[in-house]
C-alpha positions as CSV (number, residue, x, y, z in Angstrom):
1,X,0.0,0.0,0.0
2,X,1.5,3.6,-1.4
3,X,1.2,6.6,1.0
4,X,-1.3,8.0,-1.1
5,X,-3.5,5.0,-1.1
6,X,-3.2,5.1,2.8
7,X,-4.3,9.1,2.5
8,X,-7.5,7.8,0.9
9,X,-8.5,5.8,3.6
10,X,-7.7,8.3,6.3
11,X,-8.9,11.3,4.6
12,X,-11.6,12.6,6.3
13,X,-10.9,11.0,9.2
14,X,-8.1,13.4,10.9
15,X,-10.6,15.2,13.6
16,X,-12.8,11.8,14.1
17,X,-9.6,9.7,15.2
18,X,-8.6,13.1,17.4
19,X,-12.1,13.1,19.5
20,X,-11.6,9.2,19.5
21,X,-7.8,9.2,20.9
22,X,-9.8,11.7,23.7
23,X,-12.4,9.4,24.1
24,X,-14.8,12.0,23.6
25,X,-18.2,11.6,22.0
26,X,-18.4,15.1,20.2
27,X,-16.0,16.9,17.4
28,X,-17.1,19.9,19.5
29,X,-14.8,18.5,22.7
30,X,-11.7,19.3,20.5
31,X,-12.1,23.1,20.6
32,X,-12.5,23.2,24.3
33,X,-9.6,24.9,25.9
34,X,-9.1,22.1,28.9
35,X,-8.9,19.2,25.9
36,X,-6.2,21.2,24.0
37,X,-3.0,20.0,25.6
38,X,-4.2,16.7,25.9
39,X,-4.3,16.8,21.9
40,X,-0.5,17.5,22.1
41,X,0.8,14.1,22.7
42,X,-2.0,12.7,20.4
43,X,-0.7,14.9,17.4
44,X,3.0,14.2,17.9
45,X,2.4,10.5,17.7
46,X,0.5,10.6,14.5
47,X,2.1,10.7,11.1
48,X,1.2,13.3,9.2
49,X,1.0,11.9,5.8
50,X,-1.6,9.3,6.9
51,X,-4.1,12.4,6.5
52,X,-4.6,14.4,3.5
53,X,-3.5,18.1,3.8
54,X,-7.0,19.0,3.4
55,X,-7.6,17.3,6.9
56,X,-5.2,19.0,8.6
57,X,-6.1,22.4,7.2
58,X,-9.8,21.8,8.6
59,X,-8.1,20.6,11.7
60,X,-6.7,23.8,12.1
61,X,-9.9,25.6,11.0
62,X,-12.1,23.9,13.1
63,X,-9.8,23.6,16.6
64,X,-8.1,26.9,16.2
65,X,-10.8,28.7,14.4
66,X,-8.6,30.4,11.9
67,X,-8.4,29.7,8.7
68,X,-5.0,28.6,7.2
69,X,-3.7,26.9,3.9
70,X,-0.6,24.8,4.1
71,X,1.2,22.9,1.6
72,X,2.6,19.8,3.4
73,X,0.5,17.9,6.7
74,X,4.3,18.2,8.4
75,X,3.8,22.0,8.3
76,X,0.3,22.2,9.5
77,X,1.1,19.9,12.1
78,X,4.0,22.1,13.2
79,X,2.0,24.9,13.6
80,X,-1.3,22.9,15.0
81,X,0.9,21.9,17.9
82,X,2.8,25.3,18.1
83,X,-0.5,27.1,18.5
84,X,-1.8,25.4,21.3
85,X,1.2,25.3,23.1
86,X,1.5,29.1,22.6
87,X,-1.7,29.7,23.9
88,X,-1.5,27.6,27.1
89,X,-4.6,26.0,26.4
């Protein structure tokens, strides 16, 4: 299986298997600020590429509520985790 057959499966998936790995019923839990750091460790043991860049963007959309466009899941990844540990929360 290539990388980008292993994108296919995951896309989409990205914020579901976040709220899982929380063991929280609801997308919503993701934005609140006491679930943020916990999402830290989560993030850093996931690889990137296993999620479309598309996912990640919304990731970013949806938890941080900004929009931003990256080019590579590495990058948004980067910042996803920067921005929550920046914040404190």
């Amino acid at each position: 299986m290539t990388t980008d057959d292993r994108e296919v499966l995951h896309q989409g998936k990205l914020l579901d298997e976040l709220a899982k790995e929380l063991h929280s019923d609801y997308l919503s839990d993701l934005r609140l600020p006491a679930n943020r750091l916990s999402l830290i460790p989560l993030l850093n043991r996931m690889e990137p590429s296993l999620y479309s860049i598309k996912d990640w963007n919304d990731a970013i959309s949806y938890i941080l509520g900004e929009r931003r466009e990256f080019e590579t899941q590495r990058d948004a990844r980067k910042y996803l985790i920067s921005q929550i540990l920046s914040s404190g929360n």
